[in-house]
N, C-alpha and C positions, 0 to 999 in steps of 0.2 A: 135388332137392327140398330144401326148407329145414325144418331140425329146428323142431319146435314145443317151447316149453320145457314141461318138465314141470310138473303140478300143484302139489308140494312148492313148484317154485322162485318162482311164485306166489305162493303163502300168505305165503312169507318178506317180497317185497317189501310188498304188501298189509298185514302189518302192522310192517315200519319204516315206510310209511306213515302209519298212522296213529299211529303214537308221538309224534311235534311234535301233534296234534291231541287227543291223550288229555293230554299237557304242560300244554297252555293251559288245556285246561277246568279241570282240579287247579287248579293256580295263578288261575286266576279265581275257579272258588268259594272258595279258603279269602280271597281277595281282598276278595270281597263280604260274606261271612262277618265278615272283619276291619272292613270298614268299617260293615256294622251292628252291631257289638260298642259300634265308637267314638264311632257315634251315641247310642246308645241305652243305653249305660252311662259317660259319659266318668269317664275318670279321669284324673290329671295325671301319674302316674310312668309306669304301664302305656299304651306303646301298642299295641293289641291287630291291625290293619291287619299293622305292620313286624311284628310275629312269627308271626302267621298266612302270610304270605306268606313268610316263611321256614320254617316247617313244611312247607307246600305246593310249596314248590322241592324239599325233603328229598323227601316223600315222592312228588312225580313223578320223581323223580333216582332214587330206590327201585324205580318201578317200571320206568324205562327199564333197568336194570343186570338186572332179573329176567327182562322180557322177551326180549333184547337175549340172556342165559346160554340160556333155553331156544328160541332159535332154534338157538343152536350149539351144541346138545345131541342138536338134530334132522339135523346135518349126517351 
C-alpha cells in the first residue's frame, strides 16, 4: 500500500505555495499605492512609485525570510 503523506507535510507545501502569491500582492499594492502618490501629489525630486516599490520588495523579502524560519522551526 502507498504511504499517504502526513498532514504537517501538507501545510508546509500549501504555504510555500502561497508565498510567490502573498510576494505579488505586497509589491502591487505599495505599487498602486506609489503611483497614486505620483498622481495625486507630483513632486519633481521625490519619486514616490520607485520607493514604495522598494519598500514593498523589503518588506515581502521580510516576510518570505519569516515564514520560510517558521516552517523550519516546525521540522
Amino acid at each position: 500500500m502507498e504511504k499517504e503523506p502526513n498532514k504537517k507535510q501538507r501545510n508546509k507545501w500549501i504555504a510555500l505555495i502561497n508565498i510567490p502569491i502573498q510576494m505579488g500582492v505586497i509589491i502591487f499594492l505599495f505599487s498602486y499605492l506609489g503611483n497614486w502618490l505620483d498622481e495625486n501629489h507630483p513632486n519633481p525630486k521625490i519619486y514616490y512609485n520607485k520607493i514604495l516599490i522598494m519598500v514593498g520588495v523589503a518588506l515581502a523579502l521580510y516576510n518570505v525570510f519569516r515564514q520560510v524560519n517558521e516552517i523550519n522551526k516546525t521540522k
